[in-house]
N, C-alpha and C positions, 0 to 999 in steps of 0.2 A: 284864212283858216285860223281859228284862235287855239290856244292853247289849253290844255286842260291845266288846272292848279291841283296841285295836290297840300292836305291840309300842312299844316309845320308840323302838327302832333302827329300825323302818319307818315310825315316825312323822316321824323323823328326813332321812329320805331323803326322805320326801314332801315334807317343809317345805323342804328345799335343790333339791328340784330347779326350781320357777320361777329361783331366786337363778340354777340352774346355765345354766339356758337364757336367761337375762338377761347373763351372763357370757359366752355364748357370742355372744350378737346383739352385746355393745360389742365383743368381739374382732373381728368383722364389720367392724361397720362401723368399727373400729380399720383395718383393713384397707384397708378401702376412702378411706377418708381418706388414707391412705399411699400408695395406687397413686394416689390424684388429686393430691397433691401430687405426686409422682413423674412424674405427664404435666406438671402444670402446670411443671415443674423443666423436664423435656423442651423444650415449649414454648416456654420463655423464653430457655433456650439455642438453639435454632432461632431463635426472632427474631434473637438474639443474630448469631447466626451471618451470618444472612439480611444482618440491618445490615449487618455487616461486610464481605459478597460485594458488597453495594450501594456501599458504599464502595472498595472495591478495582477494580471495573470503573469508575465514576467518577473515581477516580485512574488509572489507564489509560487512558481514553479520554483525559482531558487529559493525560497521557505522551504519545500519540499523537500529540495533535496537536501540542503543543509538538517531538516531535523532527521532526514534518513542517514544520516553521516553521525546526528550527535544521539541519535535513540530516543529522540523526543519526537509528542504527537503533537497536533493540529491544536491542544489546549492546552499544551506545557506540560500534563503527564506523561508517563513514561511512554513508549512507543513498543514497539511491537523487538523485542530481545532478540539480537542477532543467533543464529544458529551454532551452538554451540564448536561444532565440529569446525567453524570456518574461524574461531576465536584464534589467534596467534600474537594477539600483545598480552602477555604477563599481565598487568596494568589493569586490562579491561575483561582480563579473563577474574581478576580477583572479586575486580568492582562486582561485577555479573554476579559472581558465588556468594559472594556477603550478600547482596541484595536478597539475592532466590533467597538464602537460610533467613535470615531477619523476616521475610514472607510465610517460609515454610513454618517456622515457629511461630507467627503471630496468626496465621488463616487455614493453612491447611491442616497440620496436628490438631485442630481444635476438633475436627470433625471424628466420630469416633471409632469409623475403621482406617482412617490415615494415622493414629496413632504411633501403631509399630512400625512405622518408617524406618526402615535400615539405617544406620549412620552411616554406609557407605553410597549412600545413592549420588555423593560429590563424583565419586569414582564412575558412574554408567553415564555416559554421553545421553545416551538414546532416554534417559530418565530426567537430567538437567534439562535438555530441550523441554520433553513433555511438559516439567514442571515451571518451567518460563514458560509454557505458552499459555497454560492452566495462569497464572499471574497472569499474564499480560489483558488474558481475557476479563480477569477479575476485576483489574483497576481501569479501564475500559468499563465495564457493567456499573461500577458504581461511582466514576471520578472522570471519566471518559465526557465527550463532548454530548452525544448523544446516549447521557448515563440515564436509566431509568427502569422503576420496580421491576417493568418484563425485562429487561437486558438483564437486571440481577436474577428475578425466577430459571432466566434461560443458563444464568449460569449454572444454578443449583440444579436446576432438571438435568441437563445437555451435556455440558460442558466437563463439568466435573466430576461426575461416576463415570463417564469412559476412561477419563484418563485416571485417573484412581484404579481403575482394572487393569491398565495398561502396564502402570509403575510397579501393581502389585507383583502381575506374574512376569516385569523383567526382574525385579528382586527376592523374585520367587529362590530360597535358600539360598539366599547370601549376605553376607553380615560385614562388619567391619573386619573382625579378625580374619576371615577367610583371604582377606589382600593382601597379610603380611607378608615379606617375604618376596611378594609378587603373585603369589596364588591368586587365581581367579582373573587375572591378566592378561589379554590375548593378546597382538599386535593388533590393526587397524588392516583386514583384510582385503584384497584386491580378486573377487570372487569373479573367475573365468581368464584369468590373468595370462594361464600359460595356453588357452586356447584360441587367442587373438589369430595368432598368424595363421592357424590352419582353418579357423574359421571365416577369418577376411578371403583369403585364396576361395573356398567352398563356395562361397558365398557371389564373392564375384565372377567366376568363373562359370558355375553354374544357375545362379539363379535361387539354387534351392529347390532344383529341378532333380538332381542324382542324390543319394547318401550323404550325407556329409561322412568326413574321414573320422576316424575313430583315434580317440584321443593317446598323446602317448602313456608308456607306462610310467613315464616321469611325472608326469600330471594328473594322472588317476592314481597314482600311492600321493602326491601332495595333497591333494585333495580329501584322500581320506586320514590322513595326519592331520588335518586341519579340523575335521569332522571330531576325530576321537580326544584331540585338545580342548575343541569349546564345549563337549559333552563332557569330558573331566573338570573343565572349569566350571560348569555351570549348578552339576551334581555331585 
């Protein structure tokens, strides 16, 4: 029986082709190492990133609150003026009142029914608020981050004829001289004061279901001493 011969050139090809398909699996998974290091790269850079968002809102958020602490906005203008009634540093009650008057003289007088402005409107709480807030909005509208013509129109339309109605009829007759003395001075009231306890009892005892009790005579004549004071102060 004789052999077959096979040529050298197809002996040849035979012999190289596992090499060639072993050649082809390391190109594979050459590949594939490459796209995994590729996501892992991804990856890292996303942490990366991620860090970095975490850090940036965490500096932000204490941005926040420090300019809520120093009355400054988001662009280094003034922020939004603490509420008067809550003021209790000498210091920053002053700062506050130079600021407002230095505003009220340079923007708001200029308008031609804010003119007669009382000189005692230092003295009404409820008036200093109004008018920091009336500022606040203003330098916002036009110095503000998102300052622009509507933000200014919206002041002039919106903003500032209410409260201009607001300041007029709380200084509705009353002037500087009328403080002398103390005139025109109320204390800082605590309105339902003496009907706490009979009303906490009412309340929870019944639901709100029976009568509530009727108040004493100690607390309906304070009550209307209080009443005929701030109508004396007022007119």
């Amino acid at each position: 029986m004789s052999t077959r011969r096979v040529p050298e050139g197809q002996q040849a090809d035979a012999d190289a082709a596992p090499v060639r398909a072993l050649a082809r699996q390391v190109q594979q998974l050459a590949a594939g190492v490459a796209e995994l290091t590729a996501r892992t790269g991804r990856a890292e850079e996303t942490a990366t990133q991620a860090a970095k968002a975490v850090t940036t809102i965490s500096e932000a958020v204490r941005d926040l609150y420090d300019r809520q602490d120093s009355g400054t906005g988001d662009d280094g203008t003034a922020g939004v003026t603490p509420p008067w009634w809550l003021v209790r540093d000498p210091d920053q009650a002053a700062a506050i009142l130079t600021d407002l008057t230095d505003w009220v003289s340079a923007v708001y007088v200029r308008y031609l029914h804010e003119t007669d402005l009382s000189g005692c409107w230092p003295y009404h709480p409820d008036v200093v608020t109004e008018l920091a807030a009336l500022r606040d909005g203003w330098e916002a509208a036009y110095n503000g981050k998102h300052a622009s013509p509507a933000a200014v129109l919206d002041w002039h339309d919106r903003w500032r004829p209410g409260t201009v109605q607001r300041v007029t009829e709380m200084l509705r007759r009353c002037s500087l001289d009328q403080h002398a003395d103390g005139k025109g001075w109320l204390p800082v009231e605590r309105p339902g004061g003496e009907a706490v306890d009979d009303a906490a009892a009412w309340w929870a005892s019944t639901g709100g279901a029976e009568t509530p009790p009727a108040p004493s005579r100690e607390a309906a004549k304070a009550e209307q001493d209080r009443r005929r004071a701030r109508d004396k102060a007022r007119y």
